[in-house]
C-alpha positions in Angstrom: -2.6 -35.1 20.6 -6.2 -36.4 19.7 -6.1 -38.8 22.7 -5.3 -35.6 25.2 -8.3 -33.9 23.6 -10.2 -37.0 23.8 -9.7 -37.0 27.3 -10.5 -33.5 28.0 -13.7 -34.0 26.4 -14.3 -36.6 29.0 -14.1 -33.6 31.8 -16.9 -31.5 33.3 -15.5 -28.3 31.8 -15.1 -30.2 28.5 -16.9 -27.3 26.2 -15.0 -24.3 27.5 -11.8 -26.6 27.5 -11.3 -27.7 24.2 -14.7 -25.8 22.0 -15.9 -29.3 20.5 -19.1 -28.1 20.6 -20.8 -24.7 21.1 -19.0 -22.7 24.2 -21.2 -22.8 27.2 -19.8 -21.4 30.3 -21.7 -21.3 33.6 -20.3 -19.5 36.4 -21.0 -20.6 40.0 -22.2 -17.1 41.8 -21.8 -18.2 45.1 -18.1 -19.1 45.1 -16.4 -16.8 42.6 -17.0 -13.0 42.3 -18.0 -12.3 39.2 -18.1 -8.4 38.3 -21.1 -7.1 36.5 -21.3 -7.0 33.0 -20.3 -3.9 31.0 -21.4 -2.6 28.2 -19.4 -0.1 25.7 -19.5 1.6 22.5 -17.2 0.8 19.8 -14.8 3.7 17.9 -17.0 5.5 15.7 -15.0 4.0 12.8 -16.0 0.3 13.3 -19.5 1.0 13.9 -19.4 2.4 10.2 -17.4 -0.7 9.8 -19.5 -3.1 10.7 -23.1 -1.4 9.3 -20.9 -2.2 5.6 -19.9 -5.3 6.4 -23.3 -6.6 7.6 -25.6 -5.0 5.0 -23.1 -5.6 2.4 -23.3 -8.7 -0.4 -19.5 -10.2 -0.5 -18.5 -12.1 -3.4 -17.3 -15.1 -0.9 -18.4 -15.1 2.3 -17.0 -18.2 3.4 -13.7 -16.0 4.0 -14.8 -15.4 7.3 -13.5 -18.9 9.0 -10.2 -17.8 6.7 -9.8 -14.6 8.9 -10.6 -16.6 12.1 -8.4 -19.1 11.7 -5.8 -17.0 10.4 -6.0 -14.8 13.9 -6.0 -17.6 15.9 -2.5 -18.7 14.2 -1.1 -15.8 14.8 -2.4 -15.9 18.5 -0.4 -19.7 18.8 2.7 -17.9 17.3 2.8 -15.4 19.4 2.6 -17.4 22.7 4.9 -20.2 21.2 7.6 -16.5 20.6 6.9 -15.5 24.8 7.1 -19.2 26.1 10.9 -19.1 24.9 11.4 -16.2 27.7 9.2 -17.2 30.2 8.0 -20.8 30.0 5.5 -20.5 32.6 3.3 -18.9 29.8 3.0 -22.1 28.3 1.6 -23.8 31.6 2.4 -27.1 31.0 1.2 -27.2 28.0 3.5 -26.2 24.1 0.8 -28.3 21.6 -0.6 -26.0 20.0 -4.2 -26.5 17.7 -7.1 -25.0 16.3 -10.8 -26.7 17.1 -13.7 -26.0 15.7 -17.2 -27.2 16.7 -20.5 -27.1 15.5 -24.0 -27.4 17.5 -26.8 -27.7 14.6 -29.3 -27.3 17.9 -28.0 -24.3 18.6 -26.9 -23.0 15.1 -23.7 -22.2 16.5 -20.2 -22.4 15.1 -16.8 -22.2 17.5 -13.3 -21.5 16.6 -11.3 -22.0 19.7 -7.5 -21.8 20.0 -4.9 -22.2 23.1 -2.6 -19.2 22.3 -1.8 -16.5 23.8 -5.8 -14.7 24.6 -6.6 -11.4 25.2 -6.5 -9.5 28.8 -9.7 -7.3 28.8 -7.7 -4.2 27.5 -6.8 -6.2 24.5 -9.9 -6.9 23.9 -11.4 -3.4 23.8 -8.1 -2.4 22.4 -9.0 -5.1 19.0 -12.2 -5.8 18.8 -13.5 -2.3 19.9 -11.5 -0.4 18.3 -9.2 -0.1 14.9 -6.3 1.0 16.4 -4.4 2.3 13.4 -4.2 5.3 11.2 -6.4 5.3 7.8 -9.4 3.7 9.1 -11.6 6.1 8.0 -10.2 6.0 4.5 -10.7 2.5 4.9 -14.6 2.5 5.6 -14.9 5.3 2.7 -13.4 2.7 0.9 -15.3 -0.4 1.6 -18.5 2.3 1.0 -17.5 2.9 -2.6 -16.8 -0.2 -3.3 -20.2 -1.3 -2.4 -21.8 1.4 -4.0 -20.0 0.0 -7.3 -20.9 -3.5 -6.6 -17.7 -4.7 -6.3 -16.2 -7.3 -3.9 -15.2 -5.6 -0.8 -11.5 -7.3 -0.5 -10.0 -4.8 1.5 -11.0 -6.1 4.9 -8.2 -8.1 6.1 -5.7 -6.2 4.9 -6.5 -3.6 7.9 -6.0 -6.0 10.4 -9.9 -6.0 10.6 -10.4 -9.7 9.6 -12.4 -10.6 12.7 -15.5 -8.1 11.6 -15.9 -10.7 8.7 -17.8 -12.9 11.2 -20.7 -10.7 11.5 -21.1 -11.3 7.7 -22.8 -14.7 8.9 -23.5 -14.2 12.2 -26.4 -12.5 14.3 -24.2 -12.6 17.3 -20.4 -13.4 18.4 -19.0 -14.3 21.8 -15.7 -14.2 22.7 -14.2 -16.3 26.1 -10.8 -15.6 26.5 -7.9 -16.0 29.0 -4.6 -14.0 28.5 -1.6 -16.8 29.2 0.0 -15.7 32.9 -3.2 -14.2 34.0 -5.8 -15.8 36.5 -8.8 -15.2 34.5 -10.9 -14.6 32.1 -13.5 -12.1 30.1 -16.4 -12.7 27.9 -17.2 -10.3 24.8 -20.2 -9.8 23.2 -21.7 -8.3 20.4 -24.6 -8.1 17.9 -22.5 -6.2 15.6 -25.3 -3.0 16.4 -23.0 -0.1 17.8 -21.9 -1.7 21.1 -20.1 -4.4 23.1 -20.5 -5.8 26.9 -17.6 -7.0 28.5 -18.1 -9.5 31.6 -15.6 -11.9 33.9 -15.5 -15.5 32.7 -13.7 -17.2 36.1 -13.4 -20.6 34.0 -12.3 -19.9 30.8 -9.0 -21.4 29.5 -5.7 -20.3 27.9 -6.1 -18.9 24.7 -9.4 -17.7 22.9 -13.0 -19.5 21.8 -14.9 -17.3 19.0 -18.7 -18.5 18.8 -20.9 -17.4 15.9 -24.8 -17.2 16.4 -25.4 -18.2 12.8 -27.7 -16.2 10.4 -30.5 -18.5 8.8 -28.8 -17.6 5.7 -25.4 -18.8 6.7 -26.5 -22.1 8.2 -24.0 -24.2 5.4 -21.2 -23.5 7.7 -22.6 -25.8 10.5 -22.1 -28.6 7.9 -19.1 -30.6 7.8 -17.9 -30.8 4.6 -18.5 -27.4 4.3 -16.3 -26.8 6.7 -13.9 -29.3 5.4 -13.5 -27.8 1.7 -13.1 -24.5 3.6 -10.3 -25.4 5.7 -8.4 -27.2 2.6 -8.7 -24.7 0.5 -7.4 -21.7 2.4 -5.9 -22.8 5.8 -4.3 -26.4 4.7 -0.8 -24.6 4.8 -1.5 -23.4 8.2 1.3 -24.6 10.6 -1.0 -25.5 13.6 -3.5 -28.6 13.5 -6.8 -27.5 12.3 -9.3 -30.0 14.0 -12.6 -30.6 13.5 -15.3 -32.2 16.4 -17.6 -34.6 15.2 -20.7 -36.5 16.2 -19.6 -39.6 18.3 -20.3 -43.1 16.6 -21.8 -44.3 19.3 -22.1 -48.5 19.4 -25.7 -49.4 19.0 -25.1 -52.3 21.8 -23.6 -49.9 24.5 -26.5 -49.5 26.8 -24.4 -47.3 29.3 -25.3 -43.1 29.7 -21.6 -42.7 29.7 -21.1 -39.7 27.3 -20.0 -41.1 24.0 -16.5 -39.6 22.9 -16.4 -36.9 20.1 -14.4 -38.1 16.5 -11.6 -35.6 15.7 -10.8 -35.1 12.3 -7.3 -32.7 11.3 -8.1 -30.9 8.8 -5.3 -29.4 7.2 -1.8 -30.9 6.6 -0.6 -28.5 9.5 3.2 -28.4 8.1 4.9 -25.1 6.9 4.1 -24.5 3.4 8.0 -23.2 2.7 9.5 -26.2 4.0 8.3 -28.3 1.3 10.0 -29.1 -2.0 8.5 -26.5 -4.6 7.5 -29.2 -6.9 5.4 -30.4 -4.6 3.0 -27.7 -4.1 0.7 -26.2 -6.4 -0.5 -22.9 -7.5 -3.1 -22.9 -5.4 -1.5 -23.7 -2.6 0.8 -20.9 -2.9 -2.2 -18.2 -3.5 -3.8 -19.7 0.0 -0.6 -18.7 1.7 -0.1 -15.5 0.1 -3.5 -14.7 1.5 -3.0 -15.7 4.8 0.6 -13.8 5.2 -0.9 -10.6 2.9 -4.6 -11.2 4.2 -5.5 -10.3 1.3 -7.6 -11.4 -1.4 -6.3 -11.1 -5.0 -3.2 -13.5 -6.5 0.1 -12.6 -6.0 1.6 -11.6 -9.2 5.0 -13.4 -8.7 6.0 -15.7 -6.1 9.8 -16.2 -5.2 10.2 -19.5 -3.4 14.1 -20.5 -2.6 16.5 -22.5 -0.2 19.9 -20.9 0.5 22.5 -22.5 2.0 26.4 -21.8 2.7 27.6 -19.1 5.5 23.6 -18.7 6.5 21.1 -21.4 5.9 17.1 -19.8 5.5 14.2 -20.2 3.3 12.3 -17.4 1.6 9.0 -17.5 0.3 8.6 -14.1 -0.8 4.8 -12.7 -2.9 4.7 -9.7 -5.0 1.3 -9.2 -4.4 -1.5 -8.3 -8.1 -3.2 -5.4 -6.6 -1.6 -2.3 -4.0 -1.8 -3.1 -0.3 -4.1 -0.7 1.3 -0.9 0.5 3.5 1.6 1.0 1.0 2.4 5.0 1.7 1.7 4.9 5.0 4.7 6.8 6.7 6.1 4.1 8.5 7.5 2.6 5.2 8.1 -0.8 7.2 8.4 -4.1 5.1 5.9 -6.8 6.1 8.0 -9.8 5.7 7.4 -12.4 8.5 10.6 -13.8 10.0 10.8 -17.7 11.5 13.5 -19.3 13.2 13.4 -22.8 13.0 9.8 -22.5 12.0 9.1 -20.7 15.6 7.7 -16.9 14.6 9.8 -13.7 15.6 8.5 -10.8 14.3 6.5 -9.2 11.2 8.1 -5.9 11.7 11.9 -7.1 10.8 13.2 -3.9 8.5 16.8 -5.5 7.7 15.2 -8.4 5.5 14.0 -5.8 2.8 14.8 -2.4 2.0 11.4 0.5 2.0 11.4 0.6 -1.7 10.2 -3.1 -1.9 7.8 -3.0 1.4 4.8 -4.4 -1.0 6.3 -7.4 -1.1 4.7 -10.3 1.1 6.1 -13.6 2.6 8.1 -15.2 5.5 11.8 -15.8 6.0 12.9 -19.0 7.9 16.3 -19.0 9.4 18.2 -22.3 11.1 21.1 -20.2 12.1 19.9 -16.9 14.4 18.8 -17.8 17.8 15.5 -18.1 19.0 16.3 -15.5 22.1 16.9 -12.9 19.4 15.6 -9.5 20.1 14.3 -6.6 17.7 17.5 -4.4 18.1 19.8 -7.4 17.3 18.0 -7.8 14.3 18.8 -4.4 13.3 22.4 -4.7 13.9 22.8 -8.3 12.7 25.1 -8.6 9.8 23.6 -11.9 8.6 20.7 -10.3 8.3 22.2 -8.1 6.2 23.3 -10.6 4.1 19.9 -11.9 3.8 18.6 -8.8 2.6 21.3 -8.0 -0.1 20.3 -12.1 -1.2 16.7 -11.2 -1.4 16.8 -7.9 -2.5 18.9 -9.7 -5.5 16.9 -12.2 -6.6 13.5 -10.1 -6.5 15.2 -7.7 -8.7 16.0 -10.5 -10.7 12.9 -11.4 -11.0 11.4 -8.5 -12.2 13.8 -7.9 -14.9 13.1 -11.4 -16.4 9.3 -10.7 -15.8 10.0 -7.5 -17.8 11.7 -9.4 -20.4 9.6 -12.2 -21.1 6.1 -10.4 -21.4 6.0 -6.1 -21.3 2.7 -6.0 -21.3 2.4 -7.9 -18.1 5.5 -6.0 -16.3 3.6 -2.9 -16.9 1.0 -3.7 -14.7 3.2 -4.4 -12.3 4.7 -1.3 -12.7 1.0 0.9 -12.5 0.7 -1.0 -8.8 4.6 -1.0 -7.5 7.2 2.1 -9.7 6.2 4.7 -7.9 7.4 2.8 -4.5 10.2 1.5 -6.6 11.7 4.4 -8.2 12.5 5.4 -4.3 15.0 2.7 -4.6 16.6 5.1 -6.7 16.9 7.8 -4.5 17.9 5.7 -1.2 20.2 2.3 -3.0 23.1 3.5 -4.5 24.3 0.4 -4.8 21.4 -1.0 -7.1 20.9 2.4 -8.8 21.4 0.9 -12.3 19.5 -2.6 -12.2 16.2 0.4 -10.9 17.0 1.9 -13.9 16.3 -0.8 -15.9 13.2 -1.6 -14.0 12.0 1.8 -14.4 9.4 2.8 -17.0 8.1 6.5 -18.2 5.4 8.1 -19.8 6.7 10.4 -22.2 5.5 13.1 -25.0 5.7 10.2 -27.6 4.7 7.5 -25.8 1.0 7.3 -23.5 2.7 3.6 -22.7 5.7 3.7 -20.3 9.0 2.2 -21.8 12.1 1.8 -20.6 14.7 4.5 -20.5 16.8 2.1 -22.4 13.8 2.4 -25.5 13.9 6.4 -24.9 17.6 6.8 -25.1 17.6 4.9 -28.7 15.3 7.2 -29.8 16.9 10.5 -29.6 17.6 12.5 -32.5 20.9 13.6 -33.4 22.8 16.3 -32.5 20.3 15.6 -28.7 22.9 16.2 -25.7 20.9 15.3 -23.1 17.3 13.1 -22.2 15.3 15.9 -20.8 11.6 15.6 -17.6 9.4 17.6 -17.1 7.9 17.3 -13.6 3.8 17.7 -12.5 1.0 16.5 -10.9 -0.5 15.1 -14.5 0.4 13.4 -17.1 -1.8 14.5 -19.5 -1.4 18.3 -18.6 2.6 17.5 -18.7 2.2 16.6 -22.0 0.4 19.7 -23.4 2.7 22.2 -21.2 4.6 25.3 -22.8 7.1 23.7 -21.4 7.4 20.9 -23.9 5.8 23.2 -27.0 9.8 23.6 -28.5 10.8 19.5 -27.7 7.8 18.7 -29.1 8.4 20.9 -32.4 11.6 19.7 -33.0 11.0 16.0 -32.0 12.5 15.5 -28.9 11.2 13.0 -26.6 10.3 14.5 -22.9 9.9 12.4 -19.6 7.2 13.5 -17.7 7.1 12.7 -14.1 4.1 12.9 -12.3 5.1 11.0 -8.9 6.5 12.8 -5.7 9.5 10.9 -5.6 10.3 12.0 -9.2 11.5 15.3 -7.8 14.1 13.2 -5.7 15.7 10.7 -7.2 16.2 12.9 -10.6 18.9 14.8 -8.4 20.6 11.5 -7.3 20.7 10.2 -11.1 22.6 12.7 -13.3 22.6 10.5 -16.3 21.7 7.3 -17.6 22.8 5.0 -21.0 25.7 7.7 -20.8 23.7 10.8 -21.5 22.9 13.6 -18.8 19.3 13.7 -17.6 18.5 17.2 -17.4 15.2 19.6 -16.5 13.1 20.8 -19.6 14.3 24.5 -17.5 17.7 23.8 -18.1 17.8 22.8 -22.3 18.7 26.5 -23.2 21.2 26.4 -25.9 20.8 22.6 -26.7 17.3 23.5 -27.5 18.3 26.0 -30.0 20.9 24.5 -31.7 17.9 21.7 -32.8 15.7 22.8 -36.3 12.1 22.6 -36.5 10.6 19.5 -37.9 6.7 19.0 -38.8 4.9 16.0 -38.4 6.5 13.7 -41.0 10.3 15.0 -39.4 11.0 17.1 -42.2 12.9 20.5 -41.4 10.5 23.7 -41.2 10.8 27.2 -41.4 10.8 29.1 -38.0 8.6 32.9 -37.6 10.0 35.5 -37.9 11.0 37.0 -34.1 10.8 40.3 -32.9 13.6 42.1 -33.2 16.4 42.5 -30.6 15.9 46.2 -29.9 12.0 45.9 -29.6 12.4 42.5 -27.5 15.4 44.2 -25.0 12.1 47.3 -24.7 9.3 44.7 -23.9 11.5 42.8 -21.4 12.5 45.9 -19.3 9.0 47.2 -19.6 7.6 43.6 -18.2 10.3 43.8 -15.4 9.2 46.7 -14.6 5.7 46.1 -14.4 5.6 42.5 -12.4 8.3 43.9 -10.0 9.2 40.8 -7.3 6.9 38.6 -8.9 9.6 36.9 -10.9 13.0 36.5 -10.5 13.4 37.3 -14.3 12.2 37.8 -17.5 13.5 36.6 -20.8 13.3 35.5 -24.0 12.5 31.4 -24.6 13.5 28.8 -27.2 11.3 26.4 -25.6 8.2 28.1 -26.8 6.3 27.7 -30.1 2.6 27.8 -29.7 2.5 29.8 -26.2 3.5 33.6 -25.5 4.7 32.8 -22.1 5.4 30.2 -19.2 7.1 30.1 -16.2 10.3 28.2 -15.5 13.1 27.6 -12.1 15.7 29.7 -11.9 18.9 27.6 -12.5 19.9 25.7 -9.2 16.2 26.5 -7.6 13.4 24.2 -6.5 11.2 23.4 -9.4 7.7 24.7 -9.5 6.1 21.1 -8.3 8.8 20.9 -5.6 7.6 24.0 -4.8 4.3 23.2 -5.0 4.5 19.7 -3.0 6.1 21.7 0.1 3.7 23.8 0.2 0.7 21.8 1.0 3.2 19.9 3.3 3.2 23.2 5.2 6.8 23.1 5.1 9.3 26.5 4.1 6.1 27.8 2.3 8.5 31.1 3.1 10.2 30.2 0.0 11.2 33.3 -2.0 9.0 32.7 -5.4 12.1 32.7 -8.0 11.0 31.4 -10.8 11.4 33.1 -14.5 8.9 34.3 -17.3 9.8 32.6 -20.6 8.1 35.1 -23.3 7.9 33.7 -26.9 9.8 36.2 -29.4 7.9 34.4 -32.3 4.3 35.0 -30.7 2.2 37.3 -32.6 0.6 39.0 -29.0 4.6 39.3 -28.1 5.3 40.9 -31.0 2.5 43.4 -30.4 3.3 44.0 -27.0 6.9 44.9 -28.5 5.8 47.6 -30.8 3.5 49.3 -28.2 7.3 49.2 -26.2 9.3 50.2 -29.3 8.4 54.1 -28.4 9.4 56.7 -26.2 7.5 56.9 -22.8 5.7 53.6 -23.5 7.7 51.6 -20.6 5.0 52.4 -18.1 1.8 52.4 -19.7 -1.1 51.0 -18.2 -1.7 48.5 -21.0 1.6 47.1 -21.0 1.1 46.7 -17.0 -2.1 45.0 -17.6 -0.5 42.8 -20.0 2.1 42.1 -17.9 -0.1 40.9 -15.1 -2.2 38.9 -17.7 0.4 36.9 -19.0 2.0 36.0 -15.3 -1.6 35.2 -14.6 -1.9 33.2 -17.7 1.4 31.2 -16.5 0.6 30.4 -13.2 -2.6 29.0 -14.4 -1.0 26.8 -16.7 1.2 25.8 -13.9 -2.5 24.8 -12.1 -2.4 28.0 -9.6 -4.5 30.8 -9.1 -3.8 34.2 -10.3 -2.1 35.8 -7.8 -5.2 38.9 -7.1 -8.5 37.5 -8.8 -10.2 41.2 -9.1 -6.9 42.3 -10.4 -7.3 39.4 -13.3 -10.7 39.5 -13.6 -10.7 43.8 -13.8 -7.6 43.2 -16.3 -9.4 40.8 -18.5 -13.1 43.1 -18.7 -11.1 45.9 -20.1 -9.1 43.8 -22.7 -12.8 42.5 -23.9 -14.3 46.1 -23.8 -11.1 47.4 -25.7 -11.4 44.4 -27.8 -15.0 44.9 -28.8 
């Protein structure tokens, strides 16, 4: 291979060729039509893009030659997938390599690669443009997390990698040639709010990125800059990283002759996952998490494995330290790279993982699927299948030992990863129980998720059920009505505070052999439970209004709030509040509810939830003897009241009252009366 490029370098159109030194490209104007150059505007988005990236400090700038060389990989791949349909791709030519080249003159630095290039769609398409939902979030993002002075590390995980070269450069050319089309385009940029676009007749197959150096950034023009670089994050790149040097020319060779460039490989250039896992190091393995993740923190755990038997593959699987920025988008697709026989397929292959573990990073190298295969085999493939039940397996597995062995650790793992895995629950049926041991939960008693295996040996006797509450806070949760009478009597609550808690609760109806029930629904269970103070000793219970007086008040509130509730009635659940509001048995709780609506979806929903009042509450008991007489079941003050307290429980729920001058007219004339 370095002989071939040794004698390309020997040709007139060495630079644009092979990119062992700076890209030069002249173009002959009297034999080829060249069309004028055009210049454009780039998406709105990546100007705001770039003005961070360029004005902004990163903690490690060399990552930009990471991102380039990464991309250009991916570019090889990709051809090396298309030449197994159509050959002609190739022309003549299936060794793939990276070159980079330096020109100190010029303060230039090239990356050049021969894979597959960009037609000059593409290239608005990618470097014009961030073609993918979010990016706006993103560049908020990136903003705050300059304005914090933290290290922006969210670039490449947006597909956005190639921005990182204005970081150290005043300027960046691209020459490119799409494989199977006749010629190629040059791109242009100062990073400044716009892009020209120009014909390059005599560019080759594949892509060569220059970078007009910043004085600043003039270290990466040195060698053993670049060499440390390349080692340290690209060395388990699969393509031969090589590096152009100075010619040592003969001191006795009096000929003009060109002297012929040095070429040095930089990186092993062998698959990382093919080799033994004693042989490679920690390092190693966090270089190759970021180049598959692109992105910038350690993976958390790494799952590295050679099966064998019906279907041979190797999996190197990350789970990744920090959240990718794409991990709710609504796609829900894994991003786990699949090889066959080291030749890349696809990134987009959903039957190696199921959605519930798409943060997980990595590749997948089969020896047994063809290399022909197409996207809708995959799908339908059931050794595929059987991959995904292996791996699936194993990084459950995994977890549960991580869990074991250190807690402390496993729960930051679960802060990043349990909302995306409790979805498991919901969708795997089969693996419902090893989730459930996974799973962790805030609860009334403990700030720290535990296990539900810790909660269930913690409930008190005579406790039929493990009870949730469900809500947008955790902290609110835990100082809800709702959970006044568990609280009182000791009982430990669940409180749920992710969307998918409202789902999977229904397809779990118990777990360690007890039911898993609503707070709504603990009625009579509640009751049957005594009071207990701080130190768990039994206490006394006040005195409740009586039933005569109670039946009075509840009429007279029925009356009063009409179709506001469903029903009113008299609560065990309550000890410190006079009302709240709870579903109606077998209705959609008031989160659900609440999570539909700003989905825009059946806000037509019939609003059928109950007031709780508390008997034991000194304002109920009031309220009761106003009640107690004759004529009293429509007078105003007991409306008012009425409308107060269903105001009072919809705030606590985190609504509005339903007519603001009706509450805030209400609540002047209790103060005057009051005063």
């Amino acid at each position: 291979m370095h002989q071939r490029l040794a004698r390309q370098a020997r040709s007139p159109h060495m630079k644009a060729r092979t990119g062992l030194t700076a890209l030069r490209i002249t173009l002959n104007q009297k034999s080829v039509p060249v069309m004028s150059e055009e210049t454009l505007s780039f998406q709105a988005e990546v100007s705001k893009l770039l003005d961070i990236v360029v004005h902004s400090l990163y903690s490690d700038r060399q990552i930009f030659l990471r991102e380039l060389i990464s991309n250009a990989s991916d570019a090889c791949d990709k051809l090396r997938y298309e030449g197994l349909t159509d050959p002609a791709l190739l022309e003549g030519e299936a060794g793939f390599t990276i070159r980079l080249a330096v020109d100190k003159d010029a303060g230039t630095l090239t990356i050049a690669d021969n894979g597959i290039g960009m037609s000059r769609q593409e290239l608005i398409d990618n470097l014009g443009t961030i073609a993918r939902s979010g990016t706006q979030a993103f560049a908020e993002a990136l903003k705050a997390r300059k304005e914090e002075g933290t290290d922006l590390s969210l670039i490449g995980q947006f597909g956005v990698g190639f921005y990182s070269s204005f970081m150290v450069a005043e300027k960046v050319e691209v020459v490119t040639r799409r494989a199977g089309e006749g010629h190629g385009w040059r791109w242009s940029s100062d990073g400044k709010g716009a892009f020209s676009i120009s014909e390059a007749p005599d560019a080759t197959r594949g892509a060569a990125i220059t970078l007009h150096l910043r004085d600043d950034a003039r270290e990466f023009l040195e060698e053993h800059r670049l060499r440390t670089i390349v080692r340290t994050y690209s060395d388990h790149i699969a393509i031969p990283v090589i590096l152009a040097l100075p010619a040592d020319k003969d001191d006795d060779d009096d000929s003009d002759a060109p002297a012929e460039p040095r070429l040095e490989t930089l990186n092993e250039a062998s698959a990382l996952w093919t080799r033994p896992r004693d042989t490679i190091t920690p390092e190693q393995y966090t270089a190759f998490y970021r180049h598959v993740a692109h992105g910038f923190d350690e993976p958390w755990h790494t799952l590295h494995f050679r099966a064998e038997g019906v279907m041979e593959y190797t999996a190197l699987l990350f789970v990744p330290k920090d959240k990718p920025f794409d991990l709710y988008t609504p796609e829900r697709k894994p991003r786990i790279k699949l090889y066959v026989n080291r030749v890349f397929i696809t990134e987009e292959c959903e039957s190696l993982l199921p959605s519930y573990l798409r943060f997980v990073r990595g590749i997948v190298d089969s020896t047994d699927l063809p290399l022909n295969v197409s996207r809708e085999m995959l799908q339908e493939d059931p050794r595929l299948r059987k991959v995904r039940s292996t791996l699936t397996r194993r990084l459950l597995d995994d977890l549960a030992k991580r869990a074991k062995d250190d807690e402390e650790e496993y729960l930051s793992f679960w802060s990043a990863f349990g909302a995306v895995l409790k979805e498991g629950l919901y969708e795997d049926f089969e693996r419902k129980e090893d989730l459930l041991k996974l799973a962790r939960f805030r609860t009334t008693l403990s700030p720290t998720p535990v296990s539900l295996e810790t909660i269930a040996g913690r409930m008190k006797e005579g406790q039929q059920a493990l009870y949730y509450v469900t809500g947008e806070d955790g902290d609110a949760l835990a100082r809800s009505p709702q959970v006044e009478g568990f609280r009182a009597r000791g009982i430990e609550v669940l409180l749920l505070t992710d969307p998918i808690d409202e789902f999977w609760v229904s397809a779990v109806p118990s777990a360690h052999d007890k039911p898993l029930r609503p707070v709504a629904a603990a009625g009579a269970d509640l009751e049957a439970l005594p009071l207990v103070d701080e130190d768990g000793a039994k206490k006394d219970e006040a005195p409740a209004t009586e039933g005569d007086k109670l039946d009075r008040l509840i009429a007279a509130l029925k009356a009063a709030l009409g179709d506001e509730v469903a029903d009113v009635r008299a609560s065990s659940r309550l000890t410190d509040s006079p009302v709240c509001l709870v579903a109606k048995e077998g209705s959609l709780s008031p989160h659900l509810r609440k999570l539909l609506s700003q989905a825009n979806q059946k806000t037509d929903l019939p609003d059928d939830r109950v007031l709780e009042i508390n008997p034991r509450h000194a304002l109920i008991r009031a309220l009761a003897e106003r009640c107690s007489g004759e004529g009293t079941a429509h007078d105003a003050r007991v409306s008012d009241a009425a409308h107060l307290l269903m105001d009072q429980a919809r705030i606590l729920e985190g609504e509005p009252p339903a007519d603001a001058l009706g509450f805030a007219r209400r609540l002047t004339d209790v103060l005057q009366n009051a005063l």
